[in-house]
C-alpha positions in Angstrom: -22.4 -16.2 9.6 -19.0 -15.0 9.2 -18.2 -11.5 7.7 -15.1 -11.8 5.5 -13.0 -8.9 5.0 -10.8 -10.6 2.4 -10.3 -13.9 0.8 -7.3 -15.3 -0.7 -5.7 -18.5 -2.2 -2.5 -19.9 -2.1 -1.8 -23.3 -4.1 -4.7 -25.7 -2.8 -5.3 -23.6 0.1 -8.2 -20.6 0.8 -7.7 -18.6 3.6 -10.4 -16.0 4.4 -10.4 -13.2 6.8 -12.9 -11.8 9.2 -12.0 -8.3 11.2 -10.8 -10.5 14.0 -9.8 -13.9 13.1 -8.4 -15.7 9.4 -9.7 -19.1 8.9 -8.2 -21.5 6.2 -9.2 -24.6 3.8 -8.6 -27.0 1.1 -10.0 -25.5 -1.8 -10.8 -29.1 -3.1 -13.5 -29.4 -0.5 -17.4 -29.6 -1.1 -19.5 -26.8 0.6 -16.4 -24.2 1.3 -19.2 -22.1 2.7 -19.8 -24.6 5.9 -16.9 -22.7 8.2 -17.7 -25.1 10.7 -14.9 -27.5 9.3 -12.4 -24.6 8.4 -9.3 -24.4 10.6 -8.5 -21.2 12.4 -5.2 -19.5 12.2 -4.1 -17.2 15.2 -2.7 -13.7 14.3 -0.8 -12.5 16.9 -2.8 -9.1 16.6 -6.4 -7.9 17.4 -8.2 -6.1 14.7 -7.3 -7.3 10.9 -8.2 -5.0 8.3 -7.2 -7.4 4.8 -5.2 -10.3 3.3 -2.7 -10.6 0.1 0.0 -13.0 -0.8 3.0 -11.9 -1.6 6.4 -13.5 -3.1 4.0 -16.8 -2.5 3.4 -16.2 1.5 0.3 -15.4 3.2 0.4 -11.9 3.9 -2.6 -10.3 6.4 -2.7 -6.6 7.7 -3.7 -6.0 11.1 -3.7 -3.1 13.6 -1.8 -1.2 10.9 1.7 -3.8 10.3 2.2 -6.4 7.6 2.5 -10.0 9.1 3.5 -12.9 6.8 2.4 -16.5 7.8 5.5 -19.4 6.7 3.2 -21.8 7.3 3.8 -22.8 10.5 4.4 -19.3 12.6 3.7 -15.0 12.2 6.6 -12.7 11.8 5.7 -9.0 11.9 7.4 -7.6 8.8 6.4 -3.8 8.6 6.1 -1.9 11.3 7.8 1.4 10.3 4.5 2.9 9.5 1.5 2.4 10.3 -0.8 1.4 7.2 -4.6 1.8 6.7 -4.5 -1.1 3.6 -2.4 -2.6 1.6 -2.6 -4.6 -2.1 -0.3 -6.3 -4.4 -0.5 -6.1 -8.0 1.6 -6.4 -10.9 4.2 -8.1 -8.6 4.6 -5.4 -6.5 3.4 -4.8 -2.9 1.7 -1.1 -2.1 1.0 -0.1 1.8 -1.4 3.1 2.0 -1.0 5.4 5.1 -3.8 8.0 4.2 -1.8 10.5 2.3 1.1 8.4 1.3 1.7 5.4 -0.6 4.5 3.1 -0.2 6.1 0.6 -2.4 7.1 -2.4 -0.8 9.8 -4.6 -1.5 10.2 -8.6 -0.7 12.3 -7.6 2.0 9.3 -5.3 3.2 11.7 -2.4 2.9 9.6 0.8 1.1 10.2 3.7 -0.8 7.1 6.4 -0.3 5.2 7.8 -3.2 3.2 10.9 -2.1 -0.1 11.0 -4.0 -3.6 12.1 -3.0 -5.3 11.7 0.1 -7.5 8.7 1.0 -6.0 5.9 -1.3 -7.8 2.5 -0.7 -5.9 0.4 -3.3 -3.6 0.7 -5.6 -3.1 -1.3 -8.9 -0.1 -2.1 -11.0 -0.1 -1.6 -14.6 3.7 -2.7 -15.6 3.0 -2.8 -19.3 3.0 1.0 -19.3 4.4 1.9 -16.1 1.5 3.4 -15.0 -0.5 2.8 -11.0 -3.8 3.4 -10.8 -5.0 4.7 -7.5 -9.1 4.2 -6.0 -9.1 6.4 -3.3 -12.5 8.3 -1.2 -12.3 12.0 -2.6 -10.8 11.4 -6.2 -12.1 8.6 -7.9 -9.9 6.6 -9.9 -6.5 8.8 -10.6 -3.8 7.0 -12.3 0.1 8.1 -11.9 2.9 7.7 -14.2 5.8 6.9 -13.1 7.8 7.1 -16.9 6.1 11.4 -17.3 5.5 12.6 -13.3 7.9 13.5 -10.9 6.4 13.9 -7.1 8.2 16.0 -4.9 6.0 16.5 -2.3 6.4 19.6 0.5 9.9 21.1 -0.4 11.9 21.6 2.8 11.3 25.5 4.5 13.0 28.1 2.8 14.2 29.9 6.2 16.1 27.0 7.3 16.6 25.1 4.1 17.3 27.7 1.9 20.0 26.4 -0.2 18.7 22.9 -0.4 15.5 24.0 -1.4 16.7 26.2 -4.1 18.7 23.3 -5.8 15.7 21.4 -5.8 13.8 23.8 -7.6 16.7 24.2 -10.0 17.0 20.4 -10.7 13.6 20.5 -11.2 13.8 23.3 -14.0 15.2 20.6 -15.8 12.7 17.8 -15.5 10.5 17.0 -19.1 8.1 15.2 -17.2 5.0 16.5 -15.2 5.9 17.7 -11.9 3.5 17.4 -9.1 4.9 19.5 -6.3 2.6 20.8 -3.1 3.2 24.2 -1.5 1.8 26.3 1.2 -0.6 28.4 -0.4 1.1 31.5 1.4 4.1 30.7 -0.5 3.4 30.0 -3.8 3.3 32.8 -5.5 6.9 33.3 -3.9 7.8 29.2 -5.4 6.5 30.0 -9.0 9.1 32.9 -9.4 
């Protein structure tokens, strides 16, 4: 019996993924679950943790970088972090590094969104430009993208001074909800 991590299907194809190898069928064939007849596809990495498609390619993530599979060969895509999962929804890809989340482009360049902790997927919702996030310590927790603003850690005031005193100024002028994290020792210091 073969343990599948993922399974995903691209036109007539399936292609379903175990923790170390990704096997791959016509979806027109009787008894899909006999993998003796499947093929085998060889991912030039050891330990793969899911599978997506993306912009219509087979897309697996293994030892933490995105691989895409044109049919014929692997090309690593992202490697500038390294990613505990990865989904696509709502046209969109979304790597997960633990306590960041990245959007992903089709040219597998990101932009990082700092949310909670431990997210495990991440879902789209483009009619109201909202993502929904499951992650381990927080449940479900959605994010806004039209009423939050994330800033994350802002730089240290003793050597970023200035620069962190015109962020806090710009951000006097935000109407949406700002999530913003700060050292607990300087907080009451951020507030005034």
């Amino acid at each position: 019996a073969v343990k599948l991590l993922s399974v995903v299907i691209i036109g007539t194809t399936i292609y379903a993924a175990s923790s170390t190898d990704i096997y791959y069928a016509d979806v027109k064939r009787d008894n899909l679950v006999d993998y003796s007849f499947w093929k085998h596809l060889t991912l030039p990495s050891s330990t793969i943790t899911s599978l997506e498609t993306f912009n219509g390619a087979l897309c697996a993530l293994a030892d933490g970088k995105i691989f895409t599979y044109d049919g014929t060969a692997w090309s690593e895509k992202f490697t500038s972090r390294y990613l505990t999962g990865f989904s696509v929804s709502g046209g969109k890809m979304y790597g997960y590094t633990g306590d960041k989340i990245c959007t992903i482009n089709s040219n597998f360049s990101f932009s990082e969104i700092p949310v909670f902790a431990g997210a495990k997927q991440v879902l789209a919702d483009d009619s109201n430009n909202k993502l929904w996030f499951a992650a381990n310590n927080n449940g479900l927790t959605t994010y806004s993208l039209s009423t939050q603003v994330v800033e994350a850690f802002l730089p240290n005031e003793k050597s970023h001074k200035k620069e962190r005193r015109a962020i806090l100024e710009e951000l006097t002028k935000e109407t949406r909800t700002i999530i913003l994290y700060e050292a607990p020792h300087r907080l009451v210091k951020t507030l005034e």
